[in-house]
C-alpha positions in Angstrom: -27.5 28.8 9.7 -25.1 31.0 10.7 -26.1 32.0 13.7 -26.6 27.9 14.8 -22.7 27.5 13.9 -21.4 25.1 16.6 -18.0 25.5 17.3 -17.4 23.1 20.2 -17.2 23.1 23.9 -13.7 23.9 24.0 -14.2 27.0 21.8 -17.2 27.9 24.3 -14.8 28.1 27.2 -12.4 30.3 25.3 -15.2 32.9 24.3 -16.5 32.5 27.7 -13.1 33.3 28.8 -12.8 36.6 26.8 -16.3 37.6 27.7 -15.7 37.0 31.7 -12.8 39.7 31.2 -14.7 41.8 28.2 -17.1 42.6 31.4 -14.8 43.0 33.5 -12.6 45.7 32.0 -16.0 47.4 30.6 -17.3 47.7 34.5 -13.9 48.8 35.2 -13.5 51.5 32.2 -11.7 54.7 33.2 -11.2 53.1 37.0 -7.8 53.9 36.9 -7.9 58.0 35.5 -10.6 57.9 38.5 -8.6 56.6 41.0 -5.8 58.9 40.3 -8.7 62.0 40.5 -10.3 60.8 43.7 -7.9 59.2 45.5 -4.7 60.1 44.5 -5.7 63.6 43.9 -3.3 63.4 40.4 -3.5 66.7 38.4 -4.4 67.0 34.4 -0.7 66.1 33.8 -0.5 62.9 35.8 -3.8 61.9 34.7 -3.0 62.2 30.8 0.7 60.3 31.5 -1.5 57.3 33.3 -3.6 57.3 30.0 -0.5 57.5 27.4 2.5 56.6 29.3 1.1 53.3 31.0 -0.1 51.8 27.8 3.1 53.1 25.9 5.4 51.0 28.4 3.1 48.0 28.2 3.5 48.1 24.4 7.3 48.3 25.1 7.1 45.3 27.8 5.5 43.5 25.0 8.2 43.6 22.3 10.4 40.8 24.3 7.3 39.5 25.4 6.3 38.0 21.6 8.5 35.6 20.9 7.9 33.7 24.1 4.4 33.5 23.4 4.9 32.0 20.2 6.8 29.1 21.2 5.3 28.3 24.3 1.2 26.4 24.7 -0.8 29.2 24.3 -3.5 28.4 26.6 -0.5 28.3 29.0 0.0 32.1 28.3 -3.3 32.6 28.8 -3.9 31.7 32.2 -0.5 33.3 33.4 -1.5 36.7 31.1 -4.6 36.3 33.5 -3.4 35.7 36.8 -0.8 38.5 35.9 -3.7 40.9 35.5 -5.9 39.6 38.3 -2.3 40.0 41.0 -1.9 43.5 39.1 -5.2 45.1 39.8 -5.8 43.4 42.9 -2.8 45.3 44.5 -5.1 48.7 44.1 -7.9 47.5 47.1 -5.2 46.0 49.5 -3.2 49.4 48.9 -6.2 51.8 49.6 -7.2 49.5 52.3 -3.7 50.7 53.8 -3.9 54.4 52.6 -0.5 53.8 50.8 -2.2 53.6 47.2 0.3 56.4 44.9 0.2 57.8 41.4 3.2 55.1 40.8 1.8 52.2 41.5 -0.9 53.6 39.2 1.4 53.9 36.6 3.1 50.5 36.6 -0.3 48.5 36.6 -1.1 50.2 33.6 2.3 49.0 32.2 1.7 45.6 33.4 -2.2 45.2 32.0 -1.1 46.7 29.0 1.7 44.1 28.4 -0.3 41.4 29.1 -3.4 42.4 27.0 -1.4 41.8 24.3 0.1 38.7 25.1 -2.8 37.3 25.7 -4.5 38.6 22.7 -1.5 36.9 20.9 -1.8 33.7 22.3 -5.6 33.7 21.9 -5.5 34.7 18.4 -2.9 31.2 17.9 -5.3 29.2 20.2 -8.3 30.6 18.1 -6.7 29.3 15.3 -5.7 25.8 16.0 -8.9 25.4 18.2 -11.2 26.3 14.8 -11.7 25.2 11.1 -10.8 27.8 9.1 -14.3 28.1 7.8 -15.4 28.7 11.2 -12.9 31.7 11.8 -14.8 34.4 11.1 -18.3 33.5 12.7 -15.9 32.9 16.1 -14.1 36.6 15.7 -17.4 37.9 14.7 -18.4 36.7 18.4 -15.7 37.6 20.1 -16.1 41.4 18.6 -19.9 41.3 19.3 -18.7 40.5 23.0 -16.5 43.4 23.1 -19.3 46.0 21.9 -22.1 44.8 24.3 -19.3 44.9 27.2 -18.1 48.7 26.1 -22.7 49.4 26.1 -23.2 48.1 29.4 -20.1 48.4 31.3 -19.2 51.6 31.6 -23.0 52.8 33.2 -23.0 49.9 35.8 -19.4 50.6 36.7 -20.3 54.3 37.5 -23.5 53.3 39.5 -21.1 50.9 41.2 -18.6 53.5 42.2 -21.0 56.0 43.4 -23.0 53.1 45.7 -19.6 51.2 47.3 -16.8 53.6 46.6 -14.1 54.3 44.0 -12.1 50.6 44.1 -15.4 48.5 43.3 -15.1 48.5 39.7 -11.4 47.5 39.8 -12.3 44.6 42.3 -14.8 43.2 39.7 -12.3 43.8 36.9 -9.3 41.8 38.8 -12.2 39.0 39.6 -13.0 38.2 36.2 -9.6 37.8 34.8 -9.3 35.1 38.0 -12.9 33.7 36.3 -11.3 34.2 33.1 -8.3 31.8 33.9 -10.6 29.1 35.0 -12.8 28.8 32.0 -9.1 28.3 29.9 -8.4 25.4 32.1 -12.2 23.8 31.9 -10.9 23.2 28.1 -10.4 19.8 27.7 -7.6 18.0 26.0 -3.6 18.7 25.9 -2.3 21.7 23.7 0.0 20.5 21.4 3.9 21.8 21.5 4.3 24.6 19.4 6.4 24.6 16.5 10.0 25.9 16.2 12.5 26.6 19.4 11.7 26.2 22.8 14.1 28.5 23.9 12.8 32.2 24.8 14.5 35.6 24.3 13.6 36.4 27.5 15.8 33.8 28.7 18.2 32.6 26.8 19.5 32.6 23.0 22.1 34.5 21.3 22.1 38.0 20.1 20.9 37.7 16.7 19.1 35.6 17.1 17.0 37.4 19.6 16.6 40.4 17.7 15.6 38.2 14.3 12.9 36.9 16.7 11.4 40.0 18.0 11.2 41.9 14.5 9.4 38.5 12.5 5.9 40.0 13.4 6.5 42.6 11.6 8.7 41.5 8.8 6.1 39.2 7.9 3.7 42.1 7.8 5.1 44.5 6.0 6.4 41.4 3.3 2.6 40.4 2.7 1.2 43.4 -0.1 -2.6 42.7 2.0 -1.0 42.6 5.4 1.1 45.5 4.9 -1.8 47.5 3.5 -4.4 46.7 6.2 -1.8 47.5 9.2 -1.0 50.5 8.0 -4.4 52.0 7.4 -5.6 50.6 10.8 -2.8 52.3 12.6 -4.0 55.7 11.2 -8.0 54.8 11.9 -7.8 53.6 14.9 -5.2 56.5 16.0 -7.4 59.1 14.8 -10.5 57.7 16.3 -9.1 57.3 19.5 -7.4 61.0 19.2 -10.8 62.3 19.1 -12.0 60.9 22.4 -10.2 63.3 24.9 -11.0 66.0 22.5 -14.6 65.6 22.3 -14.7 65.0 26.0 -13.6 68.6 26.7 -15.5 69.8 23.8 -19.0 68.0 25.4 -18.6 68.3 28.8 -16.4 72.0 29.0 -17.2 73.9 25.9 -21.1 72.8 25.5 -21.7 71.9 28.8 -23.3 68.6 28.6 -24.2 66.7 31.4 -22.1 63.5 32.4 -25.4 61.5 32.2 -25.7 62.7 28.7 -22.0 62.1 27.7 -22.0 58.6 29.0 -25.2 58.1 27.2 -24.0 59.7 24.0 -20.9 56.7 23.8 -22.7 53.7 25.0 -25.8 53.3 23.2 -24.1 54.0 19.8 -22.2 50.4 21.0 -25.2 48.3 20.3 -24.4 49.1 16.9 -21.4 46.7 17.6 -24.0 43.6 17.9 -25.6 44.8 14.3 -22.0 44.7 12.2 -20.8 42.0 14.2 -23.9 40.0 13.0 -23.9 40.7 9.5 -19.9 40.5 9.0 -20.4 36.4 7.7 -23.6 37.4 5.7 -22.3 40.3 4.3 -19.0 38.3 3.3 -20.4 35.2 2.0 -22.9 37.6 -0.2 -19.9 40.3 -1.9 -16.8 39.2 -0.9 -14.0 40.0 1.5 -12.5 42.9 -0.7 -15.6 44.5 -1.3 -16.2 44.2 2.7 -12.8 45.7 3.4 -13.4 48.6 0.7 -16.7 49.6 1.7 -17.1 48.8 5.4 -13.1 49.7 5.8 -14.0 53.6 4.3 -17.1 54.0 5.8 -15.8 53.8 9.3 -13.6 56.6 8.7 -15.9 59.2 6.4 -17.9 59.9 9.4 -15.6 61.4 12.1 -15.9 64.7 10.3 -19.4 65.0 11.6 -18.5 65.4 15.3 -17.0 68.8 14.4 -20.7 70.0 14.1 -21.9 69.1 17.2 -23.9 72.0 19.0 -25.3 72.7 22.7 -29.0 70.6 23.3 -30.4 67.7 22.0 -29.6 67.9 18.5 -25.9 68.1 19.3 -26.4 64.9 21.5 -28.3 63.3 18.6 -25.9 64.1 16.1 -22.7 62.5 18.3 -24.7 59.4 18.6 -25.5 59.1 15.0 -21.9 59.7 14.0 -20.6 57.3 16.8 -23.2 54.8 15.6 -22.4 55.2 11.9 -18.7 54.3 13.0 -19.3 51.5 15.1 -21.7 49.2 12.9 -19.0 49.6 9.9 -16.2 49.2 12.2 -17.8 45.8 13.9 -18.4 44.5 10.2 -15.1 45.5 9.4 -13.0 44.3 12.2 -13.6 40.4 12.2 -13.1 40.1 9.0 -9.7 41.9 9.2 -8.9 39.8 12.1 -9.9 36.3 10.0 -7.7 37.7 7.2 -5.1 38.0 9.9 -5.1 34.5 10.4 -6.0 32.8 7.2 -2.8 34.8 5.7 -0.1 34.0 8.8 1.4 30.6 9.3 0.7 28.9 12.9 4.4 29.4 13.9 4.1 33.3 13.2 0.7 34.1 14.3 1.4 35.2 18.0 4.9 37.4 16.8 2.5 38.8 13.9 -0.6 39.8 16.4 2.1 41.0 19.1 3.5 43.4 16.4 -0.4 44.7 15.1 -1.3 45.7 18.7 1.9 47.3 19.2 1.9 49.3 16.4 -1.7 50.4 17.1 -1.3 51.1 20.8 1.8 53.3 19.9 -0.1 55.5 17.0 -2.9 55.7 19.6 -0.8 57.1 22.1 1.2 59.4 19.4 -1.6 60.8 17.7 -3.5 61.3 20.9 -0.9 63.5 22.1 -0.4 65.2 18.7 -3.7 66.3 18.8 -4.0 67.3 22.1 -1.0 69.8 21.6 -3.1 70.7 18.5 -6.0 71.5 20.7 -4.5 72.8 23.7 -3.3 75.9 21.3 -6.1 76.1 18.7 -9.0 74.4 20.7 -10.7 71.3 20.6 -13.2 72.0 17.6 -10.4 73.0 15.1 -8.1 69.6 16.2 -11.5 67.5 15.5 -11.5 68.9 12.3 -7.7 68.5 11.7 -8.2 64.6 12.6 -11.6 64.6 10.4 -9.8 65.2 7.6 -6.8 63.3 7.7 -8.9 59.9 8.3 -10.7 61.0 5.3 -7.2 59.5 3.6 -6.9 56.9 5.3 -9.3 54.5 2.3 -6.5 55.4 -0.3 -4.1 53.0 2.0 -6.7 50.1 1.8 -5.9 47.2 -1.2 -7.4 47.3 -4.1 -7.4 43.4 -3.5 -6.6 41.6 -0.5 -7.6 38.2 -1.7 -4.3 36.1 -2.2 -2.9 32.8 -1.3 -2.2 32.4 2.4 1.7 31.1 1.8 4.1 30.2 4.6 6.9 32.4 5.8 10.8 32.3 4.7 13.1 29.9 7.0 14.3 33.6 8.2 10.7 33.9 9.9 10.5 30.7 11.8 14.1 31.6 14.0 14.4 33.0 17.5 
């Protein structure tokens, strides 16, 4: 049965791995904008730059970043991509312990989780990879993206009982602790990593000019040269942009405009998650019963037909019913959508690409996030938060026409061009 799958020990300790952190980072969600509030006293500027700019550098930091992961032992990258974060966030208590914590410091650990999110992401998705039979791929993403919605369900709440009991740096000391507890469940995995493939030499260290730039754009090159690739990148840039415009948006509009209690707009984001455990569930089911296409058709335009509905949100309990049924509608379709896109992902890059290729998607996505949030924050800062919900409502209501018609070809390997660094 699918549920039953057994996908070995070693794979155990990697999802362990990404569920120590998954909890982590959803007890510490928002510490950082808090921080900056509470302790640092930051104004609305500073506080919107730590939420944009920090993730925007990271992305950045990440560019060099993906050609060393590719040809060094992933699990290797791992554990450093971890210890980076745990050393990163850890800084935060020892510098309020001192009273010398600053809106710069702030800033720079942003930069530096951001960065190596992605790495790590990148070198997990390789690891995944080699670690599992390709049957096997999408029941272990479907895991991995059930993880990440229970974490977002239960996180946040605890993390806010946590700072009002022990004080505004808990959260961030429980979210540098499990990447330290995420480290050690990569080394319980038995069993040498094989070299990877192709030069050993980095672009962070050495190699010619050319060279180095032919390595940091193969991610993307081999992308935009796959017609399925190409199709699904670009319409996830715009969904997951637009979806993640509309968070700062419908905060003011909640919590200023309608005046809904915090309780209430905590509540309103976090039970719609458990949706995340019904899509992630069904995506092999679902797959194995219509087919991937239909999946990404159906499931990919029915996460982005409902985002309209939050522009009708009124004052009471209706209003709070109706953001969780939109946020709910969104979330099942999006878990059912999003490990299948990420097994397509693999099944269609070859093992020498796969960390350059995932580097490149979560650059691209963290960059349209952080330009369409501010878009539509200008938007709403001079027409108001209702009319930029609508603006963004409508524009994802596009976004299916960028989906293929049929994703379903042969995984082929890359050009010789793709393998240099």
């Amino acid at each position: 049965m699918v549920g039953r799958s057994r996908l070995g020990r070693p794979f155990g300790w990697l999802w362990a791995s990404y569920a120590v952190s998954a909890y982590g980072s959803g007890l510490g969600f928002g510490a950082l904008p808090l921080i900056a509030v509470l302790v640092v006293h930051a104004g609305p500027a500073q506080v919107s730059a730590l939420s944009a700019v920090g993730p925007a550098m990271g992305a950045l930091i990440a560019v060099p970043l993906a050609p060393w992961v590719e040809f060094r032992r992933k699990r290797q990258v791992m554990i450093m991509m971890d210890l980076a974060r745990f050393g990163a966030m850890a800084t935060i208590p020892v510098a309020y312990a001192l009273g010398r914590l600053g809106f710069v410091q702030l800033l720079v650990i942003s930069a530096v989780v951001a960065a190596a999110k992605i790495a790590f992401n990148a070198a997990g998705g390789a690891h995944l990879k080699a670690l599992v039979p390709p049957d096997d791929l999408l029941v272990a993403n479907a895991r991995f993206e059930s993880t990440n919605w229970s974490s977002i369900a239960v996180g946040p709440p605890l993390g806010g009982a946590a700072i009002g009991l022990f004080g505004p740096v808990t959260t961030v000391v429980a979210d540098a602790l499990s990447y330290l507890l995420s480290a050690l469940c990569l080394t319980a995995i038995r069993g040498r990593e094989p070299a990877p493939r192709g030069p050993r030499e980095a672009p962070l260290t050495a190699g010619r000019g050319p060279a180095r730039a032919g390595a940091l754009l193969d991610g993307w090159r081999h992308i935009m040269g796959h017609p399925g690739l190409r199709s699904l990148y670009l319409n996830q840039l715009l969904v997951a942009g637009l979806i993640m415009a509309t968070e700062p948006l419908l905060a003011v509009l909640l919590l200023r405009r309608l005046g809904f209690p915090p309780w209430q707009y905590g509540l309103a984001f976090a039970v719609p998650c458990l949706g995340g455990l019904i899509g992630s569930r069904l995506a092999r089911r679902v797959v194995a019963r219509f087919g991937q296409d239909r999946v990404f058709r159906t499931a990919g335009t029915l996460r982005a037909v409902w985002l309209i509905g939050l522009v009708f949100v009124r004052p009471g309990v209706v209003g709070l019913v109706t953001v969780m049924a939109v946020e709910l509608a969104i979330i099942i379709n999006m878990s059912l959508y999003s490990p299948v896109l990420a097994t397509y992902r693999l099944e269609h890059t070859p093992a020498q690409l796969v960390a350059r290729t995932l580097s490149a998607w979560s650059i691209g996505q963290q960059a349209s996030v952080a330009v369409l949030t501010a878009l539509t924050g200008v938007l709403a800062d001079a027409t108001g938060p209702r009319t930029a919900l609508t603006v963004a409502g409508l524009l994802i209501l596009a976004t299916p026409l960028l989906l293929p018609r049929r994703a379903r070809t042969t995984p082929r390997e890359p050009e010789a061009s793709h393998g240099r660094s």
